[in-house]
KEKE-954336 format. One record per residue (C-alpha): x, y, z. Coordinates in steps of 0.02 Angstrom, whole numbers, plus 32768, in hexadecimal, padded with zeros to 4 digits. Layout:
<pts>
@x = X | y = Y | z = Z
...
</pts>
This chain:
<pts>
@x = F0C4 | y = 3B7A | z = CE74
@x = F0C2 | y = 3B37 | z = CDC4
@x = F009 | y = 3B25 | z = CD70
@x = EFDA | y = 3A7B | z = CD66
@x = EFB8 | y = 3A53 | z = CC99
@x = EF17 | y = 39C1 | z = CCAE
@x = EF05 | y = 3939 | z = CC17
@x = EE79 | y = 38C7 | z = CC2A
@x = EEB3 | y = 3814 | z = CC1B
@x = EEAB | y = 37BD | z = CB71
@x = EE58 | y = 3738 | z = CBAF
@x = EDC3 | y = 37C2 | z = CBC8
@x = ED33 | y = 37B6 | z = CB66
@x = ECAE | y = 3855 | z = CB57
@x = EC16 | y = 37F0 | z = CB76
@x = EC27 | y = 380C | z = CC3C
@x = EC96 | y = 3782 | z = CC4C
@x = ED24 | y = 3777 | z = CCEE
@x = EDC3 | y = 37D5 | z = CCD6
@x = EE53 | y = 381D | z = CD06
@x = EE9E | y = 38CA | z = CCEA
@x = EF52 | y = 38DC | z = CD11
@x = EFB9 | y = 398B | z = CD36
@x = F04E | y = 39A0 | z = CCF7
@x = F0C3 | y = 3A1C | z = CD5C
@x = F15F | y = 3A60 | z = CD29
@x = F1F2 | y = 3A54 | z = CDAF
@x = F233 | y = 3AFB | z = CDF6
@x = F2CF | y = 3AF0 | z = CDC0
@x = F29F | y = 3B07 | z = CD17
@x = F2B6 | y = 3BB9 | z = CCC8
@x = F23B | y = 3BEC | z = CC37
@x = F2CE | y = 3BF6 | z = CBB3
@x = F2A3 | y = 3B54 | z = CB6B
@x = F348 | y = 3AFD | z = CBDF
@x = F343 | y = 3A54 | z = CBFD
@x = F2BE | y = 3A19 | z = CC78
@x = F236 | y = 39AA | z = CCAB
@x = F17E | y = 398F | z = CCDC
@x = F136 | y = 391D | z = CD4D
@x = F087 | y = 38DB | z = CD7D
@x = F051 | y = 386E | z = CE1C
@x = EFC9 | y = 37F2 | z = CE03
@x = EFA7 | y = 3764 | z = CE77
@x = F034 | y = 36F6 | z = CE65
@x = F094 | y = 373C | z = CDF1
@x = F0FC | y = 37E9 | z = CDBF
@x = F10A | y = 3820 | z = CD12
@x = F1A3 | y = 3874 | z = CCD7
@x = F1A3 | y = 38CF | z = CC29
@x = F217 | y = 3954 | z = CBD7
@x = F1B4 | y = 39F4 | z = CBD8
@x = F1F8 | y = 3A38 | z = CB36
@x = F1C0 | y = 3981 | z = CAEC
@x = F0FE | y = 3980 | z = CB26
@x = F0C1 | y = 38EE | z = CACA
@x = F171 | y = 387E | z = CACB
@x = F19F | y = 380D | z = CB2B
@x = F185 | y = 3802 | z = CBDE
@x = F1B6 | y = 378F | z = CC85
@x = F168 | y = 3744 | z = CCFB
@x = F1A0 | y = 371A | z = CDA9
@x = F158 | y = 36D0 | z = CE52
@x = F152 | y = 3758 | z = CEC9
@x = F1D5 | y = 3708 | z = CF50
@x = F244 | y = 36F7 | z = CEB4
@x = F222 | y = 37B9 | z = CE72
@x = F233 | y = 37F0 | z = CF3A
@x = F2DB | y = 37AD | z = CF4F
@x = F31C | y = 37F0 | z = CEB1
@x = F2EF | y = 38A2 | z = CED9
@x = F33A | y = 388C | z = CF7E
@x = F3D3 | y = 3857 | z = CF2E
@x = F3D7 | y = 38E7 | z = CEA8
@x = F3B0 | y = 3958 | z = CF4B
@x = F439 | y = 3926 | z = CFB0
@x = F4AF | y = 391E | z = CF0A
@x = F497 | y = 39D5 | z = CEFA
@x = F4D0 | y = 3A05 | z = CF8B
</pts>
């Protein structure tokens, strides 16, 4: 299994305040050559896609249904 990279939210303060920490993980079909891949993190509600090689870029967001049926459609477009 990948390890699991934590940020704490930006919306975080260091006075004791609520959070949310987020892990990033890296899919497995990524090779450590610096190839093209991708990182995603689960929070309630939403998944967060970013490029791994591009850490603090841009990033998507998705529903969960709508991130669910697109990596069953990837999965079964692999095939």
């Amino acid at each position: 299994m990948a390890e699991l990279v934590w940020f704490k939210s930006s919306h975080s303060t260091n006075e004791g305040a609520n959070c949310v920490e987020v892990a990033w993980q890296k899919s497995s079909y990524s090779g450590n050559e610096g190839t093209a891949c991708i990182e995603v993190a689960s929070l309630p509600g939403t998944v967060h896609v970013r490029d791994s090689k591009d850490k603090s870029g841009p990033q998507l967001a998705f529903e969960p249904a709508a991130w669910q049926a697109f990596v069953e459609f990837a999965a079964a477009s692999s095939l």
